[in-house]
N, C-alpha and C positions, 0 to 999 in steps of 0.2 A: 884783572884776575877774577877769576869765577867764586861766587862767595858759597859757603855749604847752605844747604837749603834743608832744615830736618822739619817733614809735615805728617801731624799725626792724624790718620781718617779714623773716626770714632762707627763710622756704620752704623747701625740700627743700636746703638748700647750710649747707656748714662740718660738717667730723668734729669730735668733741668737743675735741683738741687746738687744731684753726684757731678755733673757737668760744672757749674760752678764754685764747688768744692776744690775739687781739679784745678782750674783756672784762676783759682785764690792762688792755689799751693807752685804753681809756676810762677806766675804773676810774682811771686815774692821771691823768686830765683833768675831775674832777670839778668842781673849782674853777673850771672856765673853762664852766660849764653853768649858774653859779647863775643863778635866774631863770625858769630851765626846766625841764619834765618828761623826764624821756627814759626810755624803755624798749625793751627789746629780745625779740624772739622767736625763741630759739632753735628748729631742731628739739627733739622730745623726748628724743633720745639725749645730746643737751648740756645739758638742763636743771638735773638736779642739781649739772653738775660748773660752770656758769659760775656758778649759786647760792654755789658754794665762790667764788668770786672777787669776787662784787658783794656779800656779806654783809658788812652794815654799812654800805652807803654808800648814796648816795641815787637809782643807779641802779636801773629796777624790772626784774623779770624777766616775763616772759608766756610764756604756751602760744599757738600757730596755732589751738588747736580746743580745745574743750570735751568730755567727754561730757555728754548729760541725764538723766545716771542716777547713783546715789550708787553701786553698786556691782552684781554681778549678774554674768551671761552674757553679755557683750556685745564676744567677743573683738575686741580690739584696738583699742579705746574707754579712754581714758581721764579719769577723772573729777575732779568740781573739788576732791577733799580729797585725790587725790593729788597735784595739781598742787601745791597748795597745801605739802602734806609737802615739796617739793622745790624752794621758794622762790618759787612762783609769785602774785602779785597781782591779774592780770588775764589775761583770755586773747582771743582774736579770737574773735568768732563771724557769721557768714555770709559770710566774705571771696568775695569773685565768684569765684574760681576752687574751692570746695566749690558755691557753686551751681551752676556750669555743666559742673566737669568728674565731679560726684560727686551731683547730681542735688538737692542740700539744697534741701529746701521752706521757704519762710517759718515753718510751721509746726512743722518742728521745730527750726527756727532759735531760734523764740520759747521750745522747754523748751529749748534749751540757753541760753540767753539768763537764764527764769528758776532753771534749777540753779545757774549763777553764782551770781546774788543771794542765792540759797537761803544759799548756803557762803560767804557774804560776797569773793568774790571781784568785781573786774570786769570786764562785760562790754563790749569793744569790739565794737561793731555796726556789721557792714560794707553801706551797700543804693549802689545805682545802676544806670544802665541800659547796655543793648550800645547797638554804633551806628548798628544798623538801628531801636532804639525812639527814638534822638537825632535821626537824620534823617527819623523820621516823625513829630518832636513830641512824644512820648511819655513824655518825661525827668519830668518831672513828676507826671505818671498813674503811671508807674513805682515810682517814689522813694515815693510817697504811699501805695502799697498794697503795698510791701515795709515799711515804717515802722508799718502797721496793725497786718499780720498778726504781724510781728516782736517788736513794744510789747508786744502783747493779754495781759489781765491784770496790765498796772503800773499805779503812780501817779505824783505827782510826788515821793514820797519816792525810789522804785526811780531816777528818771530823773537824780537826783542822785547816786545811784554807777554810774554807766556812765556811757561816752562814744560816739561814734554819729561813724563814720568814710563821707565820699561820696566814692565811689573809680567816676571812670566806666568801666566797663569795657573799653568804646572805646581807653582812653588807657594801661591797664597794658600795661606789656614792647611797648610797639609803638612807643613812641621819639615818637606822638602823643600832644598834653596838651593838656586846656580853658586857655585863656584863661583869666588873673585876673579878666576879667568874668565870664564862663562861669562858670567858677568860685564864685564869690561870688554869682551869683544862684540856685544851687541852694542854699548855704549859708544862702542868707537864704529862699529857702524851706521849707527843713528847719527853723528855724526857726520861724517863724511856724506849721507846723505844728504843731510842740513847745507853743506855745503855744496853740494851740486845743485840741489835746488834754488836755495840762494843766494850765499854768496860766504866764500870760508872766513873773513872776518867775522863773520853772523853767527855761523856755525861754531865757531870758536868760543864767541862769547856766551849761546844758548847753556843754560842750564838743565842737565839733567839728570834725574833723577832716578834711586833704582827702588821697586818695590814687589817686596817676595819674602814674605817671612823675618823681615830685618829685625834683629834682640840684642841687645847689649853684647852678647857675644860674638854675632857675626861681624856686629854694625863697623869695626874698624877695620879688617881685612877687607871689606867692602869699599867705605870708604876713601881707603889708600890709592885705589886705584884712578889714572889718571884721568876717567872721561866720566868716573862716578862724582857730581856734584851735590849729592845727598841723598836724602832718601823718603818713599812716602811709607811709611809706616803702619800697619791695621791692629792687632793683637796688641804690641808689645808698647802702642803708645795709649793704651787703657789705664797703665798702671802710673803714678807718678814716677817711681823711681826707677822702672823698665825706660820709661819715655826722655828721661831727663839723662840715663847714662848713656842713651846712644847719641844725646845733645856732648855733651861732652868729647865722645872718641869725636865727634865731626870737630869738635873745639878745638883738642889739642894736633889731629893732624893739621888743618887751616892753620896756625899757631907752627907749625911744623916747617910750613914751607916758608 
């Protein structure tokens, strides 16, 4: 059974101080997540030091970005063994906003995708469409050849340590958000792609993830749904108590089944 996965991207916000503030105040709410995944993404100026405060517990740590390169010339790229020195597990890689405001191709999405796996880290894979390809039908067409290029050269071994986040980009910081049906029918065609690709046990077990404006209010009619496996979070995981009620509705539906 697929476990919930609630992971909060911090983005350009929290000085290393407010950043392990935060991570006190979770850190001391561990017990009230069992059942759940939860992970957070600090900037990288806060990563070692919120490291210093979730060492040991069952909270995971992430980077927003990967390098695809293990080391070299690449000022101001950082890569997956130092993330990893610094207490990192997993990291995002394609979130919509490196595609669009930073030019990321699928392509090099996909070597950042596999340097992860390379370094045994995870990769969280961000694809979806804006909402001129939603209101031209294109969500699908979209999703399926960001999922290609981004995959290229995995297996179903690789597809079991990563998770694969559908974030419409229609719906981030714009206070608009898919519908739980909406929702759920991209999920179940992510999906079922997963399974042609490689293989529907695989596809079954992938976890994924949705992220689009997700707040303690939507976050459980989201949730409920049967191909939604969590959620990645931007805005609403800023706040302790925003971040920690949508930990919860994932708690009690998982608890539910």
């Amino acid at each position: 059974m697929r476990k919930k996965f609630i992971c909060g991207n911090w983005k350009m916000n929290k000085t290393t101080q407010e950043a392990c503030q935060f991570a006190s105040e979770i850190r001391g709410m561990e017990k009230k997540f069992e059942g759940v995944e939860v992970g957070i993404c600090p900037p990288y100026t806060a990563l070692q030091a919120v490291h210093g405060v979730l060492d040991g517990g069952s909270i995971l740590l992430g980077a927003q970005d990967v390098a695809w390169a293990q080391d070299g010339a690449y000022t101001g790229e950082v890569s997956p063994l130092m993330l990893k020195e610094v207490g990192c597990t997993f990291a995002l890689v394609g979130h919509s906003e490196r595609r669009t405001l930073l030019d990321e191709s699928d392509e090099l999405i996909n070597r950042k995708l596999l340097s992860a796996l390379q370094f045994n880290m995870t990769p969280l894979l961000c694809v979806g469409e804006s909402l001129d390809e939603r209101e031209r039908g294109m969500t699908e067409r979209v999703v399926e050849t960001q999922l290609r290029g981004c995959l290229a050269g995995t297996d179903a071994k690789a597809l079991s340590r990563m998770v694969i986040a559908y974030e419409p980009v229609w719906a981030i910081g714009t206070g608009r958000n898919a519908t739980p049906h909406e929702a759920q029918e991209v999920h179940a065609f992510v999906r079922r792609f997963l399974a042609g690709r490689f293989e529907a046990e695989a596809s079954q077990d992938a976890q994924i993830l949705y992220g689009g404006s997700v707040t303690p209010k939507n976050a459980a009619a989201l949730l409920a749904q049967p191909d939604i496996d969590g959620a990645l979070v931007g805005g609403a995981s800023l706040d302790v108590r925003s971040f920690t009620d949508i930990i919860q509705a994932a708690r009690e539906i998982a608890q539910a089944v």
